[in-house]
C-alpha positions as CSV (number, residue, x, y, z in Angstrom):
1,X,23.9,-5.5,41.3
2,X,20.7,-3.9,39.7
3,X,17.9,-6.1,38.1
4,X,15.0,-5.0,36.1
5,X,11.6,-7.1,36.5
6,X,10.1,-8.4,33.6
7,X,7.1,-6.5,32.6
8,X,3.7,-8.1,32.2
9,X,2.2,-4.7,29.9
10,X,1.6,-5.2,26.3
11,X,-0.2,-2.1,24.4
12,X,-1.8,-5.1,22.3
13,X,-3.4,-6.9,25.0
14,X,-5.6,-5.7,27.9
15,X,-5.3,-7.0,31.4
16,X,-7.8,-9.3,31.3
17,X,-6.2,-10.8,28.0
18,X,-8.4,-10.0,25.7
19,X,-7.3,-8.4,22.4
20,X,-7.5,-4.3,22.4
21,X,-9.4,-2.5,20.2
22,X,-11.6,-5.1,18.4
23,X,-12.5,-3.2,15.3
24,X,-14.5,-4.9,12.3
25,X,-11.4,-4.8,9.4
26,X,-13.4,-3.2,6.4
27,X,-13.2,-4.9,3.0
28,X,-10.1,-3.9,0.2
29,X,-12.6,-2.0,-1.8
30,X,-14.1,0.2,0.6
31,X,-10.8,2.0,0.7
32,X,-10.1,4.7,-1.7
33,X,-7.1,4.3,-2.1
34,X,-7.3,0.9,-3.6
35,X,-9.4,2.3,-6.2
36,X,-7.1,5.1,-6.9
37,X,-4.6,2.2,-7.5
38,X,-7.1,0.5,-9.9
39,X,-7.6,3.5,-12.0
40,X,-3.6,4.2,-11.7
41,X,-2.7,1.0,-13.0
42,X,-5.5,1.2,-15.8
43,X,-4.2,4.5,-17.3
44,X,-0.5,3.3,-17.0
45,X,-1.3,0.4,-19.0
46,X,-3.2,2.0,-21.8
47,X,-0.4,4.4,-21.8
48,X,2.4,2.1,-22.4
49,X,-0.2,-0.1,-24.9
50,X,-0.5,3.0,-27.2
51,X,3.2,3.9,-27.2
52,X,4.1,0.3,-28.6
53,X,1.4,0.7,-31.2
54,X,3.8,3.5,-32.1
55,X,7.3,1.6,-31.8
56,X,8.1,3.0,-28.5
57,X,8.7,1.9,-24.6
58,X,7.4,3.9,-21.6
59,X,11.4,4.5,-21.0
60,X,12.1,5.6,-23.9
61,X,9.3,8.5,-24.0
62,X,10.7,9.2,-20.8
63,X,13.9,9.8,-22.1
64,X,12.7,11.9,-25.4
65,X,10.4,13.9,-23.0
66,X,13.6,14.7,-20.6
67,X,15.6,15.9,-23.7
């Protein structure tokens, strides 16, 4: 009958147990793309506020600009 040892490695953990790779996490807004997501969300927002002024929902300019 074969057996398999257990293995002791983990990629996360060097040998002497301490964690790998201890790199400083930077902040959420030292990251570009979080800013990109600010600005994204900005623009969609205004967008949809100016087409209810005019009566109409995102998806339904979607679906006149498809026609």
């Amino acid at each position: 009958m074969l057996t398999r040892k257990p293995i002791q490695i983990s990629f996360l953990v060097n040998k002497d147990g301490s964690m790998a790779g201890k790199n400083h996490i930077s902040d959420l807004d030292s990251h570009l793309g979080y800013w990109l997501r600010i600005v994204s969300n900005a623009v969609s927002q205004e967008f949809a506020r100016k087409l209810e002024r005019e009566g109409v929902t995102v998806a339904e300019w979607v679906f006149l600009r498809m026609l």
